[in-house]
C-alpha positions as a Markdown table, in Angstrom:
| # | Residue | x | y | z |
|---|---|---|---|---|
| 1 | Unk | 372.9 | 127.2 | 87.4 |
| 2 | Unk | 369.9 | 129.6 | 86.9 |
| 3 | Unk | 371.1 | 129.7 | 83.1 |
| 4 | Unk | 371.0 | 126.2 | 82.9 |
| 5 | Unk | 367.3 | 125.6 | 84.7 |
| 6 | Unk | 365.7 | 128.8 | 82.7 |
| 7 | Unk | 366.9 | 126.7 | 79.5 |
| 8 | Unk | 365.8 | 123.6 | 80.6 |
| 9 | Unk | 362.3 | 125.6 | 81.6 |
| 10 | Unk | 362.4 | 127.3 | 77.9 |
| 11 | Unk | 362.8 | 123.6 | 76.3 |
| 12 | Unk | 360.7 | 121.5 | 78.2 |
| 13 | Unk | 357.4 | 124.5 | 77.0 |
| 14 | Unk | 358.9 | 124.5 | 73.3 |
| 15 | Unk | 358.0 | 120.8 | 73.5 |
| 16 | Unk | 354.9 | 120.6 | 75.2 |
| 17 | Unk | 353.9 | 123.5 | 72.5 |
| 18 | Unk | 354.8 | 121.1 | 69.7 |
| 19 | Unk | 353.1 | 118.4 | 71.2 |
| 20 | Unk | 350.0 | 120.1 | 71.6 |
| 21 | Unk | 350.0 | 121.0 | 67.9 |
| 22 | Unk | 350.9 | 118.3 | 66.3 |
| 23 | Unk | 347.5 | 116.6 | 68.4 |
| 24 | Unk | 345.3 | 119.8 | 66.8 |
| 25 | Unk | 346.4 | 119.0 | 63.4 |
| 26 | Unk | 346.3 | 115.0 | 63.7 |
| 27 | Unk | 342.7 | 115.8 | 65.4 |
| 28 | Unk | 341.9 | 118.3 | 62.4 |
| 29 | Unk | 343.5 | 116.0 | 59.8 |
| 30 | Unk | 340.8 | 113.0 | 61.3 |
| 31 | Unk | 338.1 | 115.2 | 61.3 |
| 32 | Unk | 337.9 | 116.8 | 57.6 |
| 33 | Unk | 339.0 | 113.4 | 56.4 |
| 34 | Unk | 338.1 | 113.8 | 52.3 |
| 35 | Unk | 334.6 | 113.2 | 51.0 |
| 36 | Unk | 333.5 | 110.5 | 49.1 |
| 37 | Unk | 331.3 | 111.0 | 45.8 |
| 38 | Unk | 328.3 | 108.8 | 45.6 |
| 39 | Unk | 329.2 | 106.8 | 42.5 |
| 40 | Unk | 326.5 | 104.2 | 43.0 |
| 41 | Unk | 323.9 | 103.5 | 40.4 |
| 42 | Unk | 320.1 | 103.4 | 41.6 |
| 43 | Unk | 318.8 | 100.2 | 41.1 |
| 44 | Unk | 314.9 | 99.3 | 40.9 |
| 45 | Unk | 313.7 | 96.7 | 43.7 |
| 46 | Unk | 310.4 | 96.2 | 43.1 |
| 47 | Unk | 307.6 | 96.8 | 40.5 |
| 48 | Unk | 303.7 | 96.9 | 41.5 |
| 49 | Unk | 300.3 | 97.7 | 39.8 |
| 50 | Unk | 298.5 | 99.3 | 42.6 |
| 51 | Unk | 295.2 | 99.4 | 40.6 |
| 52 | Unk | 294.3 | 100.0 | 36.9 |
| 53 | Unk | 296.0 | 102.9 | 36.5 |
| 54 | Unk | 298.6 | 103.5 | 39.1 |
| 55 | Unk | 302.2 | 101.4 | 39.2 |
| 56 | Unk | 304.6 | 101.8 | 42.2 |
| 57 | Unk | 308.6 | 101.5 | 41.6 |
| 58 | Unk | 310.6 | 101.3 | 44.5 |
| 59 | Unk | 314.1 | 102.1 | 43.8 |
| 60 | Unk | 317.4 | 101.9 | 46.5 |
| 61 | Unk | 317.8 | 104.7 | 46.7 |
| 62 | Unk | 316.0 | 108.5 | 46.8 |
| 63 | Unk | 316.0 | 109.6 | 43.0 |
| 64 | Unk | 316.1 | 113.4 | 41.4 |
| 65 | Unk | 312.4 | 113.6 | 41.2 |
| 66 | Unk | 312.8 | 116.9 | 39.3 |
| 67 | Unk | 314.9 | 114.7 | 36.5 |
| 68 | Unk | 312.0 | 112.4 | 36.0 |
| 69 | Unk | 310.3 | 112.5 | 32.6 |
| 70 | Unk | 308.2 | 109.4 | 31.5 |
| 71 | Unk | 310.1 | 109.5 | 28.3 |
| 72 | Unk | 312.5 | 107.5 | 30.2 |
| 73 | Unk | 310.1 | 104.8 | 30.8 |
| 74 | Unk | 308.6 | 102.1 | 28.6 |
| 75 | Unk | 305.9 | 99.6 | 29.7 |
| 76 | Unk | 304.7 | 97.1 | 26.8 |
| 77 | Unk | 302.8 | 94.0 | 26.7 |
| 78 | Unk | 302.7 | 91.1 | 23.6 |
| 79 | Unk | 300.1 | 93.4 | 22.2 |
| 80 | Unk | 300.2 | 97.3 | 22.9 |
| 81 | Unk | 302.8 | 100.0 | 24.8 |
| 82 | Unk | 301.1 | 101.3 | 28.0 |
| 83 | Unk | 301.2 | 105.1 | 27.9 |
| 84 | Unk | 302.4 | 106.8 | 30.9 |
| 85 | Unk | 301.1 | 110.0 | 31.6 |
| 86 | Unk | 303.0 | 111.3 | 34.6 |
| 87 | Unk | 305.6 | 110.3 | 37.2 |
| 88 | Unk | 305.6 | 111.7 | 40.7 |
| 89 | Unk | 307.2 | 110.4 | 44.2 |
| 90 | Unk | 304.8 | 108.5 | 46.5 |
| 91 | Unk | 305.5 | 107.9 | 50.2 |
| 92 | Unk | 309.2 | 109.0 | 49.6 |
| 93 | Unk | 311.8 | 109.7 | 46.7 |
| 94 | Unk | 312.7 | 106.6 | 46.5 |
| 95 | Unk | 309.3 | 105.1 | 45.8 |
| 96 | Unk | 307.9 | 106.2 | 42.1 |
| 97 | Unk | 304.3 | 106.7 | 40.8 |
| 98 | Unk | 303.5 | 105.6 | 37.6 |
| 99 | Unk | 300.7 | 106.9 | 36.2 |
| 100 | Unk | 299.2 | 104.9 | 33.0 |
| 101 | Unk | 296.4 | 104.2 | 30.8 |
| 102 | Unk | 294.0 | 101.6 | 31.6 |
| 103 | Unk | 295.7 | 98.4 | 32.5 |
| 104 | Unk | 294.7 | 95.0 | 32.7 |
| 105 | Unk | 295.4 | 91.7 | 34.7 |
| 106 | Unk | 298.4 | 90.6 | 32.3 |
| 107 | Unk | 302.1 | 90.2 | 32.2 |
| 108 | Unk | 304.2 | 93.5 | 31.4 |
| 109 | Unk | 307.8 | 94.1 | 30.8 |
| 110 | Unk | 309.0 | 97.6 | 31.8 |
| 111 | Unk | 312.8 | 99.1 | 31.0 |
| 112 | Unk | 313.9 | 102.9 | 31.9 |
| 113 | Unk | 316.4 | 104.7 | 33.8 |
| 114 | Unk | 316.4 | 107.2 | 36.4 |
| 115 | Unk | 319.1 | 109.6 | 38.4 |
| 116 | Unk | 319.9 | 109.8 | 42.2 |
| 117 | Unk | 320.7 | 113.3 | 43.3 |
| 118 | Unk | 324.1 | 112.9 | 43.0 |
| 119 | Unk | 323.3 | 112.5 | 39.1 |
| 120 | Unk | 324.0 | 109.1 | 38.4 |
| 121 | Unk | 322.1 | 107.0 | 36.1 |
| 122 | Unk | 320.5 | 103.9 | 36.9 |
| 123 | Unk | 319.2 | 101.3 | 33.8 |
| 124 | Unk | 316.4 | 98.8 | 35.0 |
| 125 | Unk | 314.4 | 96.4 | 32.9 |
| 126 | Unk | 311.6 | 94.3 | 35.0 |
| 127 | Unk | 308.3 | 92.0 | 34.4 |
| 128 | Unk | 305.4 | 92.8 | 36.2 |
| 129 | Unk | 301.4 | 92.1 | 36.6 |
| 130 | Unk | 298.9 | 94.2 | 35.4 |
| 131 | Unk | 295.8 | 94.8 | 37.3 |
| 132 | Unk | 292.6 | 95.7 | 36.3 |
| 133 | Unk | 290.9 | 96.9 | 39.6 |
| 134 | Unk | 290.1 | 99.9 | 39.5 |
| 135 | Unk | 291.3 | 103.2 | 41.4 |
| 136 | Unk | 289.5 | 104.2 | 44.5 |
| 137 | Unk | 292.3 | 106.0 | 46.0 |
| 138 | Unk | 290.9 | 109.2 | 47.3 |
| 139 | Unk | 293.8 | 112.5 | 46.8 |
| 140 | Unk | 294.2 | 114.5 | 49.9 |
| 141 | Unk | 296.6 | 117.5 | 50.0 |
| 142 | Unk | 299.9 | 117.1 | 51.3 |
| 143 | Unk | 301.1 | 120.2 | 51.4 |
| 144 | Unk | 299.6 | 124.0 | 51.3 |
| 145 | Unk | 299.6 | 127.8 | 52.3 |
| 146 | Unk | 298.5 | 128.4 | 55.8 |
| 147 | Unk | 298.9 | 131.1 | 58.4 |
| 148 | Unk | 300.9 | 134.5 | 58.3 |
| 149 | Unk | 302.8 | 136.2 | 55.8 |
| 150 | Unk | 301.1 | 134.4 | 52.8 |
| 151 | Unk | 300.1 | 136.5 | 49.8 |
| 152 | Unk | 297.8 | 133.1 | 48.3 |
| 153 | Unk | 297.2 | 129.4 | 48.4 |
| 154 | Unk | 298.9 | 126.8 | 47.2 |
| 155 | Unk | 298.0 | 123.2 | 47.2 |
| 156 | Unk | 299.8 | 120.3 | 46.5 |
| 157 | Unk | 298.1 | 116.8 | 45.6 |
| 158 | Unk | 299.3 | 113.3 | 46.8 |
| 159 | Unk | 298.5 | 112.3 | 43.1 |
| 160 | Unk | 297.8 | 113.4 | 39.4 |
| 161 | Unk | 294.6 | 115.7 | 39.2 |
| 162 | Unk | 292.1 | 116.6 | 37.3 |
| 163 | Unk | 293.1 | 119.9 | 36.1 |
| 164 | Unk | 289.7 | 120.9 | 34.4 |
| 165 | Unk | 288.3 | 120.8 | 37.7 |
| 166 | Unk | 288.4 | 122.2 | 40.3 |
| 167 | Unk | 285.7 | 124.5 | 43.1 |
| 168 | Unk | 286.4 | 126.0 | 46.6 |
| 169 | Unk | 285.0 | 128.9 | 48.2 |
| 170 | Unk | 287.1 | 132.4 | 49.8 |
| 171 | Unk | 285.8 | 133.9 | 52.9 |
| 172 | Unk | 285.5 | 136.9 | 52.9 |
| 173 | Unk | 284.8 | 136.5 | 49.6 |
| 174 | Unk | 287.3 | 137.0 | 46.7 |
| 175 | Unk | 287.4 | 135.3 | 42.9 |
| 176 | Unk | 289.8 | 133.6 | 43.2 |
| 177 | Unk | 290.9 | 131.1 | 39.9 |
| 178 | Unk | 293.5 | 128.1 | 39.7 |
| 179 | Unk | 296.3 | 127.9 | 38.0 |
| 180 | Unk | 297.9 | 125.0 | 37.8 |
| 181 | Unk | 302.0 | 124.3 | 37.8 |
| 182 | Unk | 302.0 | 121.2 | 36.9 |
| 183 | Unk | 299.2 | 118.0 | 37.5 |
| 184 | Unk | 299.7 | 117.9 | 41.2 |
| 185 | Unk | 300.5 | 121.4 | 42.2 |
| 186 | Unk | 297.8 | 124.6 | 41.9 |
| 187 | Unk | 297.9 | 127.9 | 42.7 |
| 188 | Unk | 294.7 | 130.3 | 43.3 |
| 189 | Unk | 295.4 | 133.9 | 42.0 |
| 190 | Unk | 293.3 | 136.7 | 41.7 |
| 191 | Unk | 290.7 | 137.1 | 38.8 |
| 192 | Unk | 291.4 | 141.1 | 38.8 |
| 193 | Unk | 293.9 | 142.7 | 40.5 |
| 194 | Unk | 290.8 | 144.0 | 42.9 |
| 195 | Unk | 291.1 | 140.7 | 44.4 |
| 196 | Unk | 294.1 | 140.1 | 45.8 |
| 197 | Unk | 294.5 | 139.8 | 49.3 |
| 198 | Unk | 294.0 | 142.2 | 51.8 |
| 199 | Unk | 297.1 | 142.5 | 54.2 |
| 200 | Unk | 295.2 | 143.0 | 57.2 |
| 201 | Unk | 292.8 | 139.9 | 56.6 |
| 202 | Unk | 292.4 | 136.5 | 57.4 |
| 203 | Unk | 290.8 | 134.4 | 54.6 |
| 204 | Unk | 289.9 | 131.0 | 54.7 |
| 205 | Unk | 289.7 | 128.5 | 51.8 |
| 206 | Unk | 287.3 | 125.6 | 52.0 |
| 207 | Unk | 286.8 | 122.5 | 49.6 |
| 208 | Unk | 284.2 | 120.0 | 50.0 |
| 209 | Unk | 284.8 | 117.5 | 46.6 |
| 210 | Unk | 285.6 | 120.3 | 44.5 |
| 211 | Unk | 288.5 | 118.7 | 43.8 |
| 212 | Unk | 289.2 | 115.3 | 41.8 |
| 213 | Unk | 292.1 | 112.8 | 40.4 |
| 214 | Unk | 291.4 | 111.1 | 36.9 |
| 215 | Unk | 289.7 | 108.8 | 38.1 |
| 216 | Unk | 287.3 | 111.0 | 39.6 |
| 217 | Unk | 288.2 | 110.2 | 43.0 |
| 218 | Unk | 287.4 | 113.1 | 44.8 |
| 219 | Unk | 289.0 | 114.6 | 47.9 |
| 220 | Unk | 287.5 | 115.0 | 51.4 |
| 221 | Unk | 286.8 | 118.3 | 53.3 |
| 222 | Unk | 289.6 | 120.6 | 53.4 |
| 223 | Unk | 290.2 | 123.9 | 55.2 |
| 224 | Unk | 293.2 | 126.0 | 55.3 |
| 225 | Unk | 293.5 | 130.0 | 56.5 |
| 226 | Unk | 296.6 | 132.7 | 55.4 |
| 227 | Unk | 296.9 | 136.3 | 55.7 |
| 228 | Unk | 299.7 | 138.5 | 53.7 |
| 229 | Unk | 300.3 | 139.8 | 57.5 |
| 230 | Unk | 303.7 | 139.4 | 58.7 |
| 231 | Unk | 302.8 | 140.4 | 62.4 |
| 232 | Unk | 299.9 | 138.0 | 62.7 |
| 233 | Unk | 298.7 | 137.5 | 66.5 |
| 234 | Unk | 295.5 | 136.0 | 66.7 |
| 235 | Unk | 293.0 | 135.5 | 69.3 |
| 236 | Unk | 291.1 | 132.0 | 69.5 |
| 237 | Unk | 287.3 | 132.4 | 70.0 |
| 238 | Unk | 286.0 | 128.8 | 71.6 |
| 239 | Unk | 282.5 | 127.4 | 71.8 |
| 240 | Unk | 280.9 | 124.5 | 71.9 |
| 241 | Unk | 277.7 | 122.7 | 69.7 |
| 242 | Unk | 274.6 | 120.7 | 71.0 |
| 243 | Unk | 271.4 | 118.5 | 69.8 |
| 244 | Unk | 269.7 | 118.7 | 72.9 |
| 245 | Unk | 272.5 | 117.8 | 75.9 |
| 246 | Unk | 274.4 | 115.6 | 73.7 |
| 247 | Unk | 277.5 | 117.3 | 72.0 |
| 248 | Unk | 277.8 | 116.9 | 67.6 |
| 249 | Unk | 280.3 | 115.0 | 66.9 |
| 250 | Unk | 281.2 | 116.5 | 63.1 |
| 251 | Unk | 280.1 | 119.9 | 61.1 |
| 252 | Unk | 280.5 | 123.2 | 59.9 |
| 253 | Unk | 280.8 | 126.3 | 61.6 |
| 254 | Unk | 280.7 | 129.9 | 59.7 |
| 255 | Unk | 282.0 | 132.8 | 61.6 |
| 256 | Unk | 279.8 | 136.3 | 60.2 |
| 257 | Unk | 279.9 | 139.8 | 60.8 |
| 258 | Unk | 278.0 | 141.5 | 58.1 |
| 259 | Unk | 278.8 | 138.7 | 55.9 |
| 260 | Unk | 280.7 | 135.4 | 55.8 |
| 261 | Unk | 284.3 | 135.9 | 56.7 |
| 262 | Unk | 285.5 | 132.0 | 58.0 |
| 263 | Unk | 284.6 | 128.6 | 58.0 |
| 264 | Unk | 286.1 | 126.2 | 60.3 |
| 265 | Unk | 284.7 | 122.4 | 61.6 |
| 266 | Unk | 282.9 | 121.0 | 64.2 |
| 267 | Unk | 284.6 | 118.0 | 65.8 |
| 268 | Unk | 283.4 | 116.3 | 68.7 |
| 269 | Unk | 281.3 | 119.3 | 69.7 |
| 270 | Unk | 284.2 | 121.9 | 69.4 |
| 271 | Unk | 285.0 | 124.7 | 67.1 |
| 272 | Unk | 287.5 | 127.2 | 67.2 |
| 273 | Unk | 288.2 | 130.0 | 64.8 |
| 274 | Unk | 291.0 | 132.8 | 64.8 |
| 275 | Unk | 290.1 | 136.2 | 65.5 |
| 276 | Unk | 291.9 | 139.8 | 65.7 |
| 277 | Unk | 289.9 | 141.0 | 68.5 |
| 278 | Unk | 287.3 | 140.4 | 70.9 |
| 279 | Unk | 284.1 | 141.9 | 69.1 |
| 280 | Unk | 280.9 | 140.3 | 69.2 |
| 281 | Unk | 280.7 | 137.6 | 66.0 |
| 282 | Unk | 277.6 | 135.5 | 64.4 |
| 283 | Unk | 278.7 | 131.8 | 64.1 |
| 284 | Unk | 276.1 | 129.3 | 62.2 |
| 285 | Unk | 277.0 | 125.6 | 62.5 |
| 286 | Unk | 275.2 | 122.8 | 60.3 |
| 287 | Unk | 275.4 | 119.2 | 61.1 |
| 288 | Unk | 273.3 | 116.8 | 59.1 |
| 289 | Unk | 269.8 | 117.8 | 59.1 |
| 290 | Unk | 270.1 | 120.4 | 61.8 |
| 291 | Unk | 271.5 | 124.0 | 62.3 |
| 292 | Unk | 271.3 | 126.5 | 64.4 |
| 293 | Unk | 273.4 | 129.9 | 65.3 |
| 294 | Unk | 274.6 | 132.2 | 67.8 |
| 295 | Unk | 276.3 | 135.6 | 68.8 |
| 296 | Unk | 279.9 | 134.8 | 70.1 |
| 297 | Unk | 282.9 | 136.7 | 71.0 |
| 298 | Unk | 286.5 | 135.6 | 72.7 |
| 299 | Unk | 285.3 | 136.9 | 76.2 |
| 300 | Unk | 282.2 | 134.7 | 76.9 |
| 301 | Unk | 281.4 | 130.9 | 76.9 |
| 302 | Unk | 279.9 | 129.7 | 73.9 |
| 303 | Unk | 277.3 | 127.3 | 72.7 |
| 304 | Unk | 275.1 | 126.7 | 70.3 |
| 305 | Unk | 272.0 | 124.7 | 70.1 |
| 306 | Unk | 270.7 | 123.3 | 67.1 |
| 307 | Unk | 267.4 | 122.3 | 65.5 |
| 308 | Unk | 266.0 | 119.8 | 63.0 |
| 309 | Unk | 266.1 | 122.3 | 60.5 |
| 310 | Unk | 268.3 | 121.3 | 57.1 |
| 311 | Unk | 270.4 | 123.9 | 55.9 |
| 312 | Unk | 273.0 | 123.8 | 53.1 |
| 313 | Unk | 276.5 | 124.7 | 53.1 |
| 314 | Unk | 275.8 | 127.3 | 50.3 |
| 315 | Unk | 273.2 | 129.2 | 52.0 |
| 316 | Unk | 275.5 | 129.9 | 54.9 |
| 317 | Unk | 278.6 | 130.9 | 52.9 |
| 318 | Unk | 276.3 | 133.4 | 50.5 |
């Protein structure tokens, strides 16, 4: 009898053991069911002039940006082929920048093909309106260098730039000179190998208009800080910036010790810069036609009070 219930026992856990595997492999099987490969074409939706130079494609899908070449596209009217100079994504992959030769407000026909990222190819041939209004579009960055364990800057346009121009300032000073990977992207590298960047240095790069699309659009105020440091713990130094009892609402504020060594801006009265400790600072702030400056450090409350005295941006960077 004890034989019998110890087998019975012994059975009844062989098939509960089966049971319970066969649900981990049915489970398993459902999980890593096989992948599919995307095997569908891109197709172009739509086809716009945003202006006299710039034509937006949106396509169905997000293309292999790095696979476009404007080889690949043709735009023609009854009497000319519009040359396109470069292609770059706009708001998203999927949505193409086309950027031509003057256009005007006539009917075009434009046939290409392009790749998703899963490589396959997608023909389109479409009609479309020129337009002759002109590009006002200003470039901002969209993408660049910025905090700790950065060894230089790098900028990325929203569109096709001027590369033959280009100006910003390094504080503390260094020469600095762009190089340029492609029309949108730019690197700033050092003139002699005397000035690369310092690992224990914060250095901030400022552009005001000294930088410009082909249309000569240029951008707005920019401001960006790095350092090659890889243990970068900064301390914030606050204060505040006054006409009278009424606090600025926009300008520039240079931090100094001996000489210029960051810029940052003013914005409804406030500036902060990064510091590495809590020394005594000079900051100089402009806004409009006045200016005015102070001695500063992290520990104390800070405000400056400026005068009707115009200064430029120049005379407080050098």
């Amino acid at each position: 009898m004890i034989r019998l219930i110890t087998k019975t026992i012994s059975y009844t856990f062989w098939n509960i053991a089966v049971l319970i595997s066969i649900f981990i492999l049915a489970s398993c099987a459902h999980k890593a069911s096989p992948l599919s490969k995307d095997r569908m074409n891109p197709k172009l939706q739509s086809v716009s002039a945003l202006n006299n130079r710039q034509i937006l494609f949106t396509f169905s899908e997000i293309l292999d940006t790095i696979n476009l070449n404007p080889e690949y596209f043709s735009i023609t009217s009854d009497e000319e082929t519009l040359k396109i100079m470069a292609l770059y994504p706009s708001l998203s992959a999927a949505e193409i920048i086309a950027l031509t030769d003057i256009q005007f407000d006539k009917p075009y026909d434009v046939s290409g093909y392009v790749f998703d990222i899963a490589q396959n190819k997608g023909n389109f041939k479409e009609s479309f309106t020129g337009s002759s209004k002109p590009d006002t579009i200003i470039p901002w960055i969209v993408k660049y260098s910025k905090g700790a364990n950065n060894k230089e800057f790098t900028l990325i346009f929203s569109e096709t730039m001027d590369t033959t121009f280009f100006k910003s300032y390094i504080l503390p000073k260094k020469n600095l000179k762009p190089e340029w990977q492609n029309l949108r992207t730019c690197r700033l590298i050092p003139e002699i190998p005397d000035d690369s960047l310092s690992y224990d240095t914060t250095y901030y790069l400022y552009i005001d208009k000294g930088a410009r699309d082909i249309s000569e659009n240029t951008i707005n105020i920019f401001i960006t800080s790095i350092t090659p440091d890889t243990i970068y713990e900064p301390i914030n130094l606050k204060g505040t910036v006054q006409i009278n009892d009424t606090l600025v609402k926009t300008g520039l504020a240079v931090l100094k010790r001996k000489t210029s060594i960051g810029i940052t801006t003013v914005d409804e009265g406030n500036f902060v810069f990064e510091v590495r400790n809590s020394l005594f600072y000079i900051v100089e702030v402009i806004s409009g036609k006045y200016s005015g400056s102070a001695e500063v450090s992290v520990d104390s409350v800070n405000n400056i009070i400026l005068k009707l005295e115009e200064k430029d941006i120049d005379s407080l960077i050098n």
